[in-house]
VEXZA-378588 format. One record per residue (C-alpha): residue in three letters; chain; x negated, y, z negated. Coordinates in nm, 2 decimals, always signed. Each point is the difference from the previous one (the first is absolute). Layout:
% VEXZA-378588
@rest->ala | kette->A | X->X | Y->Y | Z->Z
...
END
This chain:
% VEXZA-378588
@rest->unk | kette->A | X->+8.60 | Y->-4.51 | Z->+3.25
@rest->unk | kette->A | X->-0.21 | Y->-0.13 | Z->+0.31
@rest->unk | kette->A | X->+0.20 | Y->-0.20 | Z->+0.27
@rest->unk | kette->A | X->-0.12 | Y->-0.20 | Z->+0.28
@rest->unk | kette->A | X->+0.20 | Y->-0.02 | Z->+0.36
@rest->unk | kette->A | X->-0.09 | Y->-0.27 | Z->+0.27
@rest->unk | kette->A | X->+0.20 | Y->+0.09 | Z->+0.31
@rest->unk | kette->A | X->-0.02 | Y->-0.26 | Z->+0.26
@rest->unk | kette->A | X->+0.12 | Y->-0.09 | Z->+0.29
@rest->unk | kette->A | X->+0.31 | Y->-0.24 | Z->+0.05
@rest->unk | kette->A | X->-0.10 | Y->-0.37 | Z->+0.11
@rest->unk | kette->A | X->+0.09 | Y->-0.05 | Z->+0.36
@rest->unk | kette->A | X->-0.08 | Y->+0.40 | Z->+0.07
@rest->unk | kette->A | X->-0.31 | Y->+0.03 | Z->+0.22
@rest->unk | kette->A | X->-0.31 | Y->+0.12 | Z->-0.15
@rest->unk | kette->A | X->-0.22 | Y->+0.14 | Z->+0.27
@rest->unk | kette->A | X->-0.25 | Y->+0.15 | Z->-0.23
@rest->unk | kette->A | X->+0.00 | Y->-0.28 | Z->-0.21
@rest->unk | kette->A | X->-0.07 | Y->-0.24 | Z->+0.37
@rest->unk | kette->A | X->-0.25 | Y->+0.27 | Z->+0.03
@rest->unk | kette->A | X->-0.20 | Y->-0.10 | Z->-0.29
@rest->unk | kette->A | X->+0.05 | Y->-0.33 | Z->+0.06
@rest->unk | kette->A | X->-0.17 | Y->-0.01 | Z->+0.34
@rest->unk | kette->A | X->-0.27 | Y->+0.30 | Z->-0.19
@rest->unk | kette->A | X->-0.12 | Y->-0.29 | Z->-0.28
@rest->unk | kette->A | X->-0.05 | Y->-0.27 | Z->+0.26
@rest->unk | kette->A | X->-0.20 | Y->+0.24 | Z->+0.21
@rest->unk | kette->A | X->-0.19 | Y->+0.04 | Z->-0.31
@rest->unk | kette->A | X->+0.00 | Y->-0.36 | Z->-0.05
@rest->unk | kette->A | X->+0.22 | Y->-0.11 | Z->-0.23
@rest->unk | kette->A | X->+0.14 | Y->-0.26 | Z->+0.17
@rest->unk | kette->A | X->+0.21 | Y->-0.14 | Z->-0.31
@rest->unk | kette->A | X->+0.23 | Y->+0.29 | Z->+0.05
@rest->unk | kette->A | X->+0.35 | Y->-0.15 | Z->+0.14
@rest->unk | kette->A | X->+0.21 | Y->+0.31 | Z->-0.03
@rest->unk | kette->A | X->-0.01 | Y->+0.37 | Z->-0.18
@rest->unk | kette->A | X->+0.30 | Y->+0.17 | Z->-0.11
@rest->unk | kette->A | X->-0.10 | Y->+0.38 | Z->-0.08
@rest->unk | kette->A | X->+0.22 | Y->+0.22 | Z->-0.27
@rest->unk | kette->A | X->-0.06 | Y->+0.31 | Z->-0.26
@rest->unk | kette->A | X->-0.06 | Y->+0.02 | Z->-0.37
@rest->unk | kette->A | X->+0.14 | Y->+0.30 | Z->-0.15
@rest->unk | kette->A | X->-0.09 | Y->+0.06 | Z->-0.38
@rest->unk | kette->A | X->+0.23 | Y->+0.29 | Z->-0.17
@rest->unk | kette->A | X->-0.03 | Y->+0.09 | Z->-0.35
@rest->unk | kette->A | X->+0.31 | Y->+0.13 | Z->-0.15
@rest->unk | kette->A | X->+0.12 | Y->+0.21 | Z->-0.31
@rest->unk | kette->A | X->+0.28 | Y->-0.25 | Z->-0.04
@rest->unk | kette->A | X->-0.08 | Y->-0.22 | Z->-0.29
@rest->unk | kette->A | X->+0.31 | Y->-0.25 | Z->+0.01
@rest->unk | kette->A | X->-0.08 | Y->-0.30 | Z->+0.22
@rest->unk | kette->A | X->+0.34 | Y->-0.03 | Z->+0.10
@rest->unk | kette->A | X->+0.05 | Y->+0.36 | Z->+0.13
@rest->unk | kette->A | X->-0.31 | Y->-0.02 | Z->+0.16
@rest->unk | kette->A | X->+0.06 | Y->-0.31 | Z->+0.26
@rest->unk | kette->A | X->+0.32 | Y->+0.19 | Z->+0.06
@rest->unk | kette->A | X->-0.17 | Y->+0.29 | Z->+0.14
@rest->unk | kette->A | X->-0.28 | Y->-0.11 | Z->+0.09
@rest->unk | kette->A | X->+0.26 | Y->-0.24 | Z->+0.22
@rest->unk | kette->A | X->+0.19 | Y->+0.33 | Z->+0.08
@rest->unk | kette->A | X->-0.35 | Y->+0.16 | Z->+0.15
@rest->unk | kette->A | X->-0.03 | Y->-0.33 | Z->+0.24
@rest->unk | kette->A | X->+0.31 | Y->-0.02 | Z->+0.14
@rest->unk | kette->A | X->-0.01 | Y->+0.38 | Z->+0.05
@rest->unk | kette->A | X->-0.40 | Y->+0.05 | Z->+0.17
@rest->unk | kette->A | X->-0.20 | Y->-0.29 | Z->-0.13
@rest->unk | kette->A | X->+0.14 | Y->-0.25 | Z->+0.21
@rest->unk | kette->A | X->+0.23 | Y->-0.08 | Z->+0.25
@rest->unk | kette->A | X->+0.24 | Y->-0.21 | Z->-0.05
@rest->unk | kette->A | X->+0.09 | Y->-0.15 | Z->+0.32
@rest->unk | kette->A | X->-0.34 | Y->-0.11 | Z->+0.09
@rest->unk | kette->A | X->-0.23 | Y->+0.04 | Z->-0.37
@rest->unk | kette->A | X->+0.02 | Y->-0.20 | Z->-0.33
@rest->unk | kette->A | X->-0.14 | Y->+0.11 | Z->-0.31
@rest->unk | kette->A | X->-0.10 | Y->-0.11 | Z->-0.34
@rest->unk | kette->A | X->-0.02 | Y->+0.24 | Z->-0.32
@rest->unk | kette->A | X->-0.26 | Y->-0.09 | Z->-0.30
@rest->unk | kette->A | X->-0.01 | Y->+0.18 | Z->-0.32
@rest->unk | kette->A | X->-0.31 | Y->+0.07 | Z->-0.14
@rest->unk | kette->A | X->+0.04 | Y->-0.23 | Z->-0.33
@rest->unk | kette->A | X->+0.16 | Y->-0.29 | Z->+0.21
@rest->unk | kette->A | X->-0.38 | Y->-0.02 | Z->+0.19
@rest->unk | kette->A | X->-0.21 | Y->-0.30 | Z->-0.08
@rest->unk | kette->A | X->-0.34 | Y->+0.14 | Z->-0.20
END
């Protein structure tokens, strides 16, 4: 079973690589860009075949080294909940 993870960071934590892109796409002229909030994509395929088993490990894995916690939030997506 494939699994996606989007850790992100927390609203209200500071994002200086995410200001630093920002101010990198207006340099580049993009003007239109107001604000940039940078994060990671993890996608993990898994023997586990049992959609419920699988969130709970693969919520297991980010709360262990995925993510942290105090500062991170995260979303899990099976592969069959995707859009086509």
């Amino acid at each position: 079973m494939k699994a996606r993870v989007e850790v992100r960071l927390k609203d209200g934590v500071l994002d200086p690589q995410g200001a630093a892109i920002g101010r990198a796409l207006g340099q580049l002229g993009f003007a239109g860009v107001s604000a940039v909030r940078q994060g990671k994509l993890l996608e993990i395929e898994l023997a586990q075949n049992d959609p419920a088993a699988a969130r709970a490990e693969l919520r297991a894995m980010c709360e262990q080294l995925l993510a942290n916690p105090v500062i991170e939030t995260y979303t899990v997506t099976l592969e069959d909940e995707r859009a086509p």
